[in-house]
N, CA, C and O atoms as a GROMACS GRO file, in nm:
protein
  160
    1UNK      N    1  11.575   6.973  11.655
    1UNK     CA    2  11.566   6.925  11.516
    1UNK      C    3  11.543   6.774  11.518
    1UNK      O    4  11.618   6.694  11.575
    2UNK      N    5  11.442   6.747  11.456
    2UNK     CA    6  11.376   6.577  11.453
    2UNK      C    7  11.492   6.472  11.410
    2UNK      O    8  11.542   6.490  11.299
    3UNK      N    9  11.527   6.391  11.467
    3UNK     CA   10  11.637   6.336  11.346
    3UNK      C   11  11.567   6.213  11.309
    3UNK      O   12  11.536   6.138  11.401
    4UNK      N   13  11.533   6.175  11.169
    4UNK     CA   14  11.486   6.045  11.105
    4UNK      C   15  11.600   6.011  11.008
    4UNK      O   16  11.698   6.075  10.972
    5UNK      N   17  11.554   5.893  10.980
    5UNK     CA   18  11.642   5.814  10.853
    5UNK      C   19  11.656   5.908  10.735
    5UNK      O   20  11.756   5.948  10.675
    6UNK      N   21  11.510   5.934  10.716
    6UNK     CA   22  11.532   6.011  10.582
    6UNK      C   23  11.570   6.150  10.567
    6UNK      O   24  11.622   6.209  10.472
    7UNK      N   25  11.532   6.189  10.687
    7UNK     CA   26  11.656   6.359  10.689
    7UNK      C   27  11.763   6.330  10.687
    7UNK      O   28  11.837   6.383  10.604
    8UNK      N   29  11.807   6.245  10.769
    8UNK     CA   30  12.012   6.228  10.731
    8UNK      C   31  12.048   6.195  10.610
    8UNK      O   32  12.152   6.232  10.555
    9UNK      N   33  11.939   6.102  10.547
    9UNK     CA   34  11.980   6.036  10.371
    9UNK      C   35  11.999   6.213  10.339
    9UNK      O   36  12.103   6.278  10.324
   10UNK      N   37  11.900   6.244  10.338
   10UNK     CA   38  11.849   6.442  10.253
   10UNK      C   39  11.946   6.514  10.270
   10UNK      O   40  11.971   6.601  10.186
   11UNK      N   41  12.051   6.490  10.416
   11UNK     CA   42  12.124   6.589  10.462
   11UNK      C   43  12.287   6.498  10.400
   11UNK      O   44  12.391   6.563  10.388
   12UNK      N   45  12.282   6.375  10.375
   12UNK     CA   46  12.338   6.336  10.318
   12UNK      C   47  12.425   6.381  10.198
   12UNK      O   48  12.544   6.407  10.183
   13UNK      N   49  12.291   6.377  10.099
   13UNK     CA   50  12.283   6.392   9.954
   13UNK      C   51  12.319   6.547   9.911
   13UNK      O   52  12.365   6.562   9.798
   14UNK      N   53  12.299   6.676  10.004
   14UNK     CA   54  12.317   6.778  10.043
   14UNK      C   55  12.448   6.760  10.002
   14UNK      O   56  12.504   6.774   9.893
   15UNK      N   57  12.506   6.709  10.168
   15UNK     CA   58  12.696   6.756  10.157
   15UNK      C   59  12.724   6.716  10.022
   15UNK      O   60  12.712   6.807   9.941
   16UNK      N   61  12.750   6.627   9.986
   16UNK     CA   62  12.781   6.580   9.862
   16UNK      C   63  12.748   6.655   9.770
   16UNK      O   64  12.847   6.643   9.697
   17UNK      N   65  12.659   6.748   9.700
   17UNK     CA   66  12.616   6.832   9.606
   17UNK      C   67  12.703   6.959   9.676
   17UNK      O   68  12.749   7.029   9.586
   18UNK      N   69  12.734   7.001   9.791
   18UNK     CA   70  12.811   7.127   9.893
   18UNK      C   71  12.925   7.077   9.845
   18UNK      O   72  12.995   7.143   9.768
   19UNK      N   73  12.951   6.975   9.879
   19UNK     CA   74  13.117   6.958   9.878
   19UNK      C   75  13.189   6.954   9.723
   19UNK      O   76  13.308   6.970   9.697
   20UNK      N   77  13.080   6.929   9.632
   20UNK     CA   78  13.138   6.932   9.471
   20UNK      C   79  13.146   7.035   9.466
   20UNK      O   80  13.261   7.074   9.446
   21UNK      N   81  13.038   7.144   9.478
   21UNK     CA   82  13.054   7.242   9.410
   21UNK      C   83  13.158   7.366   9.534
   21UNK      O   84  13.170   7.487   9.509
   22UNK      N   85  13.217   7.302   9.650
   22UNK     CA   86  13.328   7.367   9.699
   22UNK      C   87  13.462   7.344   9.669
   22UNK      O   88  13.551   7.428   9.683
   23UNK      N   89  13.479   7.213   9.622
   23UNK     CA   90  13.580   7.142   9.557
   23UNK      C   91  13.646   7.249   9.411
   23UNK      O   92  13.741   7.320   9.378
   24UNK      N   93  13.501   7.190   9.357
   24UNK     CA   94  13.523   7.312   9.205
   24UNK      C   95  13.561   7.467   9.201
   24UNK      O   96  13.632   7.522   9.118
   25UNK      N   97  13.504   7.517   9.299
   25UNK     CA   98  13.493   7.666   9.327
   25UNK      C   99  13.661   7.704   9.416
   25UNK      O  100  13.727   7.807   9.424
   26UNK      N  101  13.680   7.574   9.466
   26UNK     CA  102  13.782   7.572   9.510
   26UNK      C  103  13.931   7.540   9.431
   26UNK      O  104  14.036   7.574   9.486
   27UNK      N  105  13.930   7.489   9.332
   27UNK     CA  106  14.007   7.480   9.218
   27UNK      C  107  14.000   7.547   9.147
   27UNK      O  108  14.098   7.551   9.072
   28UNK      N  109  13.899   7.636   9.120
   28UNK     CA  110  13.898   7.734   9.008
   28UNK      C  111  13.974   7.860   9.090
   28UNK      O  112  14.025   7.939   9.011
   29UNK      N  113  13.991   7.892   9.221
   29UNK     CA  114  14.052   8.004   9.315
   29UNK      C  115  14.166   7.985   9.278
   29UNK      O  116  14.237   8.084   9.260
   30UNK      N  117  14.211   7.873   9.259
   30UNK     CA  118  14.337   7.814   9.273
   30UNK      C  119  14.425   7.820   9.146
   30UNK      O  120  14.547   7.823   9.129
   31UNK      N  121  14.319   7.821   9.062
   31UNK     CA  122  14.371   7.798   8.885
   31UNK      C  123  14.399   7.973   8.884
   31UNK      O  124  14.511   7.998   8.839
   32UNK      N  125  14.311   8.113   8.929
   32UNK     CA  126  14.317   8.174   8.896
   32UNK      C  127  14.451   8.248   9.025
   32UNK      O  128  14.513   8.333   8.960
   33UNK      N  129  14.485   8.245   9.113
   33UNK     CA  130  14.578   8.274   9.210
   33UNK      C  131  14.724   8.225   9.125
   33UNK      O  132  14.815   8.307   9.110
   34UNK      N  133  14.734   8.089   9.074
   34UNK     CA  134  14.844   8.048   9.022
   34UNK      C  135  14.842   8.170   8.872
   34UNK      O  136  14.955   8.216   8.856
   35UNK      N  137  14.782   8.202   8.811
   35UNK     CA  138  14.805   8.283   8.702
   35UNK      C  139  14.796   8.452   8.744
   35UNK      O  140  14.799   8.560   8.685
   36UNK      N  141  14.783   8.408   8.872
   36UNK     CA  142  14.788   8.563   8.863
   36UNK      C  143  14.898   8.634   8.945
   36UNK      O  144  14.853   8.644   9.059
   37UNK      N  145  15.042   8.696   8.938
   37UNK     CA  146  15.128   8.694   9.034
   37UNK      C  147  15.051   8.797   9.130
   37UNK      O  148  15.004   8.911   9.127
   38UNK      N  149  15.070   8.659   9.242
   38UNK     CA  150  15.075   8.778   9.398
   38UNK      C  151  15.169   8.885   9.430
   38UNK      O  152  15.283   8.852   9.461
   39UNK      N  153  15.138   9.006   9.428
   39UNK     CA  154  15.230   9.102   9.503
   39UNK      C  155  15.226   9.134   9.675
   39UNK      O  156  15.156   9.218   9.731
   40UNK      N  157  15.310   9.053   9.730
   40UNK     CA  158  15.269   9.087   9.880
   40UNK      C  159  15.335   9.204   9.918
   40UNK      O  160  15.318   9.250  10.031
   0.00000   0.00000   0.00000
């Protein structure tokens, strides 16, 4: 895989758009686990 400046900016800008929307997706698991009682 080539590595240039501007693929790492690209791969950059990537995580950052990955990591919001794992963040969110990841709080919303969280919002719905807390309302929901676990039966283990």
């Amino acid at each position: 895989m080539p590595h240039s400046g501007n693929r790492l900016d690209l791969i950059g800008e990537d995580d950052k758009f990955f990591n919001l929307h794992l963040i969110m997706a990841f709080n919303f698991i969280l919002n719905l686990a807390g309302r929901i009682p676990l039966s283990v």
